[in-house]
DRENDO-426878 format. One record per residue (C-alpha): residue in one letter; y, x negated, z negated. Coordinates in Angstrom, 2 decimals. Layout:
<sites>
+------+---------+---------+---------+
: miba :       v :       u :       w :
+------+---------+---------+---------+
:    A :       Y :       X :       Z :
...
+------+---------+---------+---------+
</sites>
This chain:
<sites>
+------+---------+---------+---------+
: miba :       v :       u :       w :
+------+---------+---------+---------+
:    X :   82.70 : -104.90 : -106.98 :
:    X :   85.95 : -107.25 : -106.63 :
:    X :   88.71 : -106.59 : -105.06 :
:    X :   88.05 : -108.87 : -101.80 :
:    X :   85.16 : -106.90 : -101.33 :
:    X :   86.53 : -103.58 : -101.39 :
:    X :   89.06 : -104.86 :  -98.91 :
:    X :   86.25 : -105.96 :  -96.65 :
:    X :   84.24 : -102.67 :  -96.93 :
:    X :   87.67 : -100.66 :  -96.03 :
:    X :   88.10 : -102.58 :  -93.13 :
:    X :   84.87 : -102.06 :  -92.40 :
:    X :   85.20 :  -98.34 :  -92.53 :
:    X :   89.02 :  -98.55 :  -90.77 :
:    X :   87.43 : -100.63 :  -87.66 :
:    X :   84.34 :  -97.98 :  -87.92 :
:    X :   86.91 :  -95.28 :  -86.95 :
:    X :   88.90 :  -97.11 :  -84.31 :
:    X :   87.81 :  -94.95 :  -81.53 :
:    X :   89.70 :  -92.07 :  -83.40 :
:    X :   93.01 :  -93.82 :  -82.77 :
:    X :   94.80 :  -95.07 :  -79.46 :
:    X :   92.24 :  -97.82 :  -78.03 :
:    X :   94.29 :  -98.27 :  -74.89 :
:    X :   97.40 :  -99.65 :  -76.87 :
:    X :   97.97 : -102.17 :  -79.74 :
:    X :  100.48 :  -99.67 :  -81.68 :
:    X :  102.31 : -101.68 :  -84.90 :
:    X :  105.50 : -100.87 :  -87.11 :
:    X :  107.69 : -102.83 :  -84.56 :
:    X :  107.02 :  -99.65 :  -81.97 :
:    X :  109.19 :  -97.58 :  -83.90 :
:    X :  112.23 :  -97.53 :  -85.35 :
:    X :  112.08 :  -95.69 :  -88.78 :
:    X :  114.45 :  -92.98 :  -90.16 :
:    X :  114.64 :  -91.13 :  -93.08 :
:    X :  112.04 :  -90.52 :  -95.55 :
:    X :  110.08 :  -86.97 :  -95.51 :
:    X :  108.54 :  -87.47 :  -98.45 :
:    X :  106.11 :  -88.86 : -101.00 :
:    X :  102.21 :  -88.61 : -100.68 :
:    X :   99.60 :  -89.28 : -102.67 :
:    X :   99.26 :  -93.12 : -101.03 :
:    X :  102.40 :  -93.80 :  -99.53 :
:    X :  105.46 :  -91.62 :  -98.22 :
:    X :  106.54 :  -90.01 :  -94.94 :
:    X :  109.73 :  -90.75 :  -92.66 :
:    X :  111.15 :  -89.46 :  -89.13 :
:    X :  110.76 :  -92.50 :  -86.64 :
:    X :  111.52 :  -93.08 :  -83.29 :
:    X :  109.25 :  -94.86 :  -80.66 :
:    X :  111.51 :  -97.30 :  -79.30 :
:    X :  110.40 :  -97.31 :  -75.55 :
:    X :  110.60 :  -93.06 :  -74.84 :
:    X :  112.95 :  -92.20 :  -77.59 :
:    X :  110.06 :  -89.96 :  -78.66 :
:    X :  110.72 :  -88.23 :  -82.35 :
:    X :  107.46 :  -88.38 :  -84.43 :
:    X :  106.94 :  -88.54 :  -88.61 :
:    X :  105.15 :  -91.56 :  -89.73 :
:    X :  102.57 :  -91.61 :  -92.90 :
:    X :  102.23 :  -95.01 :  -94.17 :
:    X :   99.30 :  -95.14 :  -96.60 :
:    X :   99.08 :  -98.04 :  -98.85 :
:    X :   95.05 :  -99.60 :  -98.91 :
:    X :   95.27 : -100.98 : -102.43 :
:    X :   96.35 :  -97.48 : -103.71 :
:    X :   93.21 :  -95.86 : -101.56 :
:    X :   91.13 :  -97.69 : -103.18 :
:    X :   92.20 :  -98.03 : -106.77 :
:    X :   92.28 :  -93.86 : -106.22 :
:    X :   88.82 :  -94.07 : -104.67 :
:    X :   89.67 :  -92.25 : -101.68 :
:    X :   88.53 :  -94.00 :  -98.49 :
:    X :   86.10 :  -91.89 :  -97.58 :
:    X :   88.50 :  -89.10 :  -98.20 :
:    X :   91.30 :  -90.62 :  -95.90 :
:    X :   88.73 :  -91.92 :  -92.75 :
:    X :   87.52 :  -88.66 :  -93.07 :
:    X :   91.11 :  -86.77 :  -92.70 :
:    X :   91.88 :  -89.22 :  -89.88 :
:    X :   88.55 :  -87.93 :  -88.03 :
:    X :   89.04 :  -84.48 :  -88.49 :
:    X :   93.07 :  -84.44 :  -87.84 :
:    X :   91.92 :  -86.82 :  -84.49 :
:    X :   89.96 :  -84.39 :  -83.10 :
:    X :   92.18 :  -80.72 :  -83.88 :
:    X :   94.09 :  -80.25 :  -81.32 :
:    X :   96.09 :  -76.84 :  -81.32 :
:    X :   99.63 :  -75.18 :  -81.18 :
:    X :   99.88 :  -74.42 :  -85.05 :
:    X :   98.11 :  -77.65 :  -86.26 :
:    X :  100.03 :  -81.05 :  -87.06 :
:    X :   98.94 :  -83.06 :  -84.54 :
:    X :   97.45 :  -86.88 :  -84.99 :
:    X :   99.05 :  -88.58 :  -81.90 :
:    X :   97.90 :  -92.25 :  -83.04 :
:    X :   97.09 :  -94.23 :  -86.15 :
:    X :   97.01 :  -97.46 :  -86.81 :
:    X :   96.52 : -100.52 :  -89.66 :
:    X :   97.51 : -103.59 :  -90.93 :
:    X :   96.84 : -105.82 :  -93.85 :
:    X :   98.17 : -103.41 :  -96.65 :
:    X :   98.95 : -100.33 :  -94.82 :
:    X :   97.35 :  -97.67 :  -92.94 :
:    X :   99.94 :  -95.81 :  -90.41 :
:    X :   99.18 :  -91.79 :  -89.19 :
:    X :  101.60 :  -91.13 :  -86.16 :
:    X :  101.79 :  -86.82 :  -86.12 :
:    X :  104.27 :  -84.86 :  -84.45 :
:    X :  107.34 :  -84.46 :  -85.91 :
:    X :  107.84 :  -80.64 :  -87.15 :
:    X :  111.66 :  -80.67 :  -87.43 :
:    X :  111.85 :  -77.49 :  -89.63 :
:    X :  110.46 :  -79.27 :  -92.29 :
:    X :  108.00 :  -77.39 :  -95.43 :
:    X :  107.48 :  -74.01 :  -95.36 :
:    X :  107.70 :  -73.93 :  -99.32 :
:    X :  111.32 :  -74.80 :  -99.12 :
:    X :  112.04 :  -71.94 :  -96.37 :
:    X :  110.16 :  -69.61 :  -98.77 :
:    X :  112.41 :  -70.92 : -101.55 :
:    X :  115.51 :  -70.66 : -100.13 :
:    X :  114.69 :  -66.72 :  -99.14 :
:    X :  116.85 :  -64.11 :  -99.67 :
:    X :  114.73 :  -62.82 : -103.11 :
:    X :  112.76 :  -65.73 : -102.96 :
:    X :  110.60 :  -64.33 :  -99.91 :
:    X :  109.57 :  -63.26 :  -96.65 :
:    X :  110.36 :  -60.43 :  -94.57 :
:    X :  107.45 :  -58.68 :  -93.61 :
:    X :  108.17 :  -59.58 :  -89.59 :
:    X :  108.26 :  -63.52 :  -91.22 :
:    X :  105.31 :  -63.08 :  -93.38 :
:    X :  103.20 :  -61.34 :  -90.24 :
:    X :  104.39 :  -64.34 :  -87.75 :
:    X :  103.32 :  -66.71 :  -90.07 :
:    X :   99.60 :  -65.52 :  -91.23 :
:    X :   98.81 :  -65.06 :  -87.56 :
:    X :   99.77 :  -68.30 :  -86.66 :
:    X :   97.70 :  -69.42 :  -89.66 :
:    X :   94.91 :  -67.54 :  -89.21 :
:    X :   95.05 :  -68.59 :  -85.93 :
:    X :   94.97 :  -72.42 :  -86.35 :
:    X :   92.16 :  -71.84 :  -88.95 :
:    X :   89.91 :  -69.69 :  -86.75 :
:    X :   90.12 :  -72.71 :  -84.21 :
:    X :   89.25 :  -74.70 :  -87.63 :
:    X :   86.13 :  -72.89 :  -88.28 :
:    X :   85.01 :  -73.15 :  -84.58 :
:    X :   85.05 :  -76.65 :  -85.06 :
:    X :   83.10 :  -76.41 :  -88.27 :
:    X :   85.96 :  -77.66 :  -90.09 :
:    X :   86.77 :  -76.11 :  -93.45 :
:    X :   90.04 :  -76.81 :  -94.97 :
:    X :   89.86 :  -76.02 :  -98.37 :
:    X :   93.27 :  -76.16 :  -99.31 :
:    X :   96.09 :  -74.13 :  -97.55 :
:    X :   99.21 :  -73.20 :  -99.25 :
:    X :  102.81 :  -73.35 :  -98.40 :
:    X :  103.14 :  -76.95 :  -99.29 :
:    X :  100.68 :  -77.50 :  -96.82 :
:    X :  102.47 :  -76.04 :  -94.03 :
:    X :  104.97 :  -77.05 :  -91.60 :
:    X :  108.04 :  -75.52 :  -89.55 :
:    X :  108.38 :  -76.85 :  -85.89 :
:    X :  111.73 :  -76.66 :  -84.06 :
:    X :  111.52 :  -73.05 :  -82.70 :
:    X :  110.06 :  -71.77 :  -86.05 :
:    X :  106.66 :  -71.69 :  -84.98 :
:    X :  104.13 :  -72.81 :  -88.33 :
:    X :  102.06 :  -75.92 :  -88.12 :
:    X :   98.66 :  -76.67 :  -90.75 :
:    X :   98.89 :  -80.03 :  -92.23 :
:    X :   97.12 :  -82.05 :  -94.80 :
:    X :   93.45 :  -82.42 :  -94.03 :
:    X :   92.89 :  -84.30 :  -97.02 :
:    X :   90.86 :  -81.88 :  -98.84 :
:    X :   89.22 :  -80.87 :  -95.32 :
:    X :   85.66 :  -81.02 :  -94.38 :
:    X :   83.21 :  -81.13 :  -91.07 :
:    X :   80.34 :  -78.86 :  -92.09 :
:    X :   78.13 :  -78.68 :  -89.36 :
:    X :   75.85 :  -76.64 :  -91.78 :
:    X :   79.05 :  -75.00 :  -93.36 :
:    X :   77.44 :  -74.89 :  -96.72 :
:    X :   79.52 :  -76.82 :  -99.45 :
:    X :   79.79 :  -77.09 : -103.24 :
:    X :   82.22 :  -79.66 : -104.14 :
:    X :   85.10 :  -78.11 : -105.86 :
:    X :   88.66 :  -79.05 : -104.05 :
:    X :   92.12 :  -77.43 : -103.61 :
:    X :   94.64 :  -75.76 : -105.90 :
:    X :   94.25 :  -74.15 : -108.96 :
:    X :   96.45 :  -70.50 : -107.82 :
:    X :   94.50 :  -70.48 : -104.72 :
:    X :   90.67 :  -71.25 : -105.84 :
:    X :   88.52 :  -68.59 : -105.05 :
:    X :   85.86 :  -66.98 : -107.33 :
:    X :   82.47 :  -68.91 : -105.80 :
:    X :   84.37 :  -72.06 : -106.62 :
:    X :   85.62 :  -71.17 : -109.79 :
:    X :   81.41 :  -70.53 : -110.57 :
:    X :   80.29 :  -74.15 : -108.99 :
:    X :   78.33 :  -71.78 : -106.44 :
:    X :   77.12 :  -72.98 : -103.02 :
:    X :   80.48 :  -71.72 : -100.21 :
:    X :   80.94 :  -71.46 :  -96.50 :
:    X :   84.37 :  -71.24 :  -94.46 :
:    X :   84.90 :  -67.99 :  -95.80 :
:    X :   86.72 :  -70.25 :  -98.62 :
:    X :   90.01 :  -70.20 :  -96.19 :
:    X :   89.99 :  -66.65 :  -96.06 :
:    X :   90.36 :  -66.09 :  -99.69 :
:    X :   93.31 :  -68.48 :  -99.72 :
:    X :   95.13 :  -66.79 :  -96.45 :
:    X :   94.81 :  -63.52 :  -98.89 :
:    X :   96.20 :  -65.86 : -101.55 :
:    X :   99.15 :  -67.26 :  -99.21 :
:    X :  100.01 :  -63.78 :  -98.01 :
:    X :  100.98 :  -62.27 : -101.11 :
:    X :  102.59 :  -65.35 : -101.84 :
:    X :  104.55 :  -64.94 :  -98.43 :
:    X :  105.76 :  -61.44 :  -99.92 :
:    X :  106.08 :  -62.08 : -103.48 :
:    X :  107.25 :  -65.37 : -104.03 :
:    X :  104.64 :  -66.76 : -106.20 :
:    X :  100.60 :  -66.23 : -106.09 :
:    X :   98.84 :  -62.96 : -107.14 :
:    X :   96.92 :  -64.89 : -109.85 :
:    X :   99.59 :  -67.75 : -111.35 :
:    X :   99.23 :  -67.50 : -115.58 :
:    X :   99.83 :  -69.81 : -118.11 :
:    X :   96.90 :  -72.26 : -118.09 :
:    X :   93.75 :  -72.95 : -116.28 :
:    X :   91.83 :  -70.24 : -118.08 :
:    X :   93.63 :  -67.87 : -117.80 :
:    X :   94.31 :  -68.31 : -114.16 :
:    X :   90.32 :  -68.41 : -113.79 :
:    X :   89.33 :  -65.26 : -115.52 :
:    X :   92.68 :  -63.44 : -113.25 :
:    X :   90.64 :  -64.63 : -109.90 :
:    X :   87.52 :  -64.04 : -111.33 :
:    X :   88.32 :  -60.42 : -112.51 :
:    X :   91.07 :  -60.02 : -109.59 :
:    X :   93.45 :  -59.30 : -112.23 :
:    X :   96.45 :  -58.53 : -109.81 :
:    X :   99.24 :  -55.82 : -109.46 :
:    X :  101.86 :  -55.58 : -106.55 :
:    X :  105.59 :  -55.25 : -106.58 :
:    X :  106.89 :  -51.82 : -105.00 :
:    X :  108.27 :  -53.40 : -101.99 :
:    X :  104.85 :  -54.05 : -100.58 :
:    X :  103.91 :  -51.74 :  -98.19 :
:    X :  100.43 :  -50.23 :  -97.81 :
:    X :   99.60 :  -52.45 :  -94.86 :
:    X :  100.32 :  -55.66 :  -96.17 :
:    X :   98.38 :  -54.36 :  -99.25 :
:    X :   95.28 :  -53.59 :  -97.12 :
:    X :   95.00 :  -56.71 :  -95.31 :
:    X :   95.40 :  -58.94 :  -98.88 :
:    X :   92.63 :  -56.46 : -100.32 :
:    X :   90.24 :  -57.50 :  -96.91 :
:    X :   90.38 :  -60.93 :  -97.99 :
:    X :   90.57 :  -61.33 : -101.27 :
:    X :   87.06 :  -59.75 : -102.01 :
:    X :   85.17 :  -61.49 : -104.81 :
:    X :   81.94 :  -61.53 : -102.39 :
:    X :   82.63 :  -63.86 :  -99.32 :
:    X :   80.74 :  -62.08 :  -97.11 :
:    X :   82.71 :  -59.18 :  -97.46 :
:    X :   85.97 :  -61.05 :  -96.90 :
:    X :   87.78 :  -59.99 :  -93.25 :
:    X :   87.51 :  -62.61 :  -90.25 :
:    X :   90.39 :  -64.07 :  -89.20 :
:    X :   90.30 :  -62.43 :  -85.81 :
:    X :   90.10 :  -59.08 :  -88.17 :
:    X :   93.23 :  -60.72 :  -89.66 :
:    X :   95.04 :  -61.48 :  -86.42 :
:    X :   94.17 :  -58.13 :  -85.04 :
:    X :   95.18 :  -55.80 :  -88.15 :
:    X :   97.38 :  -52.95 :  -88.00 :
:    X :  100.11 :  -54.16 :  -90.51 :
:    X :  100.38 :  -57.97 :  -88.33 :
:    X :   99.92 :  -56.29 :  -85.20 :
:    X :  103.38 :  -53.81 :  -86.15 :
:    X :  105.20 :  -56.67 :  -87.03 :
:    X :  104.35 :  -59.90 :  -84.75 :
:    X :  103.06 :  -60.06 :  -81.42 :
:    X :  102.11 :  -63.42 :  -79.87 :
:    X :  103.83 :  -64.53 :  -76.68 :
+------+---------+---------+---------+
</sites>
């Protein structure tokens, strides 16, 4: 296939998905006034930007077409902009518009002023979370995720990086590019990050939602640690650790926060804890109550 014809097909697919976006306005660059840069995707970077006529504060994703589809990925990026288009909750990034032109694709989302959650757990005192943090935080994620899963949207791949800070602290899920609608919320394709794959992916085997789970069990330790319960040198080593659940705890971790890790990160899914279990157990419920 040449390259006019793989422009023609992603235009295809980018007009196919239209109704996702803003119909009721033309949006283009010219609408905004752009700031500093966020950071660097995959297919383009992020920056703060301001919409000229309300003075409104958003972050703008430019995604660059040729890059999409020397990479492959259009299916993977319509299918982001579907899912993010449709979430719409406190702790997830919200899609406020998109839109395109020749070369670039443009996601509008909310601007979450606190910035990555990996650099706040960085930048700890010890290099992590207080338990009252690390409880706040896997609510709010468990939270979002639940509201995920009602959806029949799996995400596949959350981790700090993948989480935002608003303004008043609150946490926000972001990057649905490794999401999924799964109606049938039966999947095999193997996605996300090496320190947080769990065991039926590891084994190619047939998964459900209870994927996200495993990786909340993942990102709390990580929240309490500073690094993931599993992290070795190598892929295969780090695959026989999840797959045997080769993990020991530093002293400071109290017995709660140890039970609620050992609910989710159980090497049969079924057996994992729900996230309402999550949100209502003992050791999150001493620590963080939702207003």
């Amino acid at each position: 296939m040449d390259m006019k014809t793989e422009v023609l097909e992603l235009e295809t697919k980018i007009i196919n998905h239209e109704a996702y976006g803003n119909a009721s306005y033309n949006w283009s660059p010219r609408d905004f006034e752009l700031g500093s840069g966020l950071g660097q995707g995959k297919f383009g970077h992020v920056h703060v930007a301001r919409e000229k006529k309300t003075g409104y504060l958003v972050a703008i994703k430019t995604l660059f077409k040729s890059q999409i589809m020397k990479s492959k990925c259009e299916r993977q990026v319509m299918r982001e902009i579907e899912i993010q288009s449709h979430l719409k909750h406190p702790n997830i990034l919200q899609l406020l518009t998109w839109f395109h032109d020749e070369r670039r694709i443009y996601l509008v989302v909310e601007f979450a002023a606190g910035g990555e959650l990996y650099k706040h757990l960085t930048n700890s005192p010890k290099g992590r979370f207080s338990e009252a943090k690390a409880a706040k935080y896997i609510y709010q994620v468990a939270d979002a995720v639940e509201y995920c899963h009602q959806n029949h949207v799996i995400h596949r791949d959350i981790k700090p990086e993948n989480l935002l800070v608003s303004l008043n602290g609150d946490i926000k899920l972001a990057d649905f590019g490794w999401s999924v609608h799964a109606p049938s919320e039966r999947r095999k394709t193997m996605c996300g990050t090496l320190d947080y794959l769990p065991p039926e992916m590891i084994n190619r085997q047939v998964y459900d939602v209870t994927v996200d789970q495993w990786c909340i069990g993942v990102l709390l330790y990580e929240f309490l640690v500073g690094k993931p319960p599993f992290e070795s040198e190598g892929q295969d080593r780090t695959y026989a650790r999840i797959l045997a659940l080769d993990m020991t705890y530093p002293e400071h971790v109290n017995a709660g926060a140890k039970d609620l890790i050992s609910k989710l990160l159980r090497t049969v899914s079924k057996e994992r804890l729900s996230l309402d279990g999550v949100k209502k157990h003992y050791w999150v419920k001493q620590y963080y109550s939702p207003s």
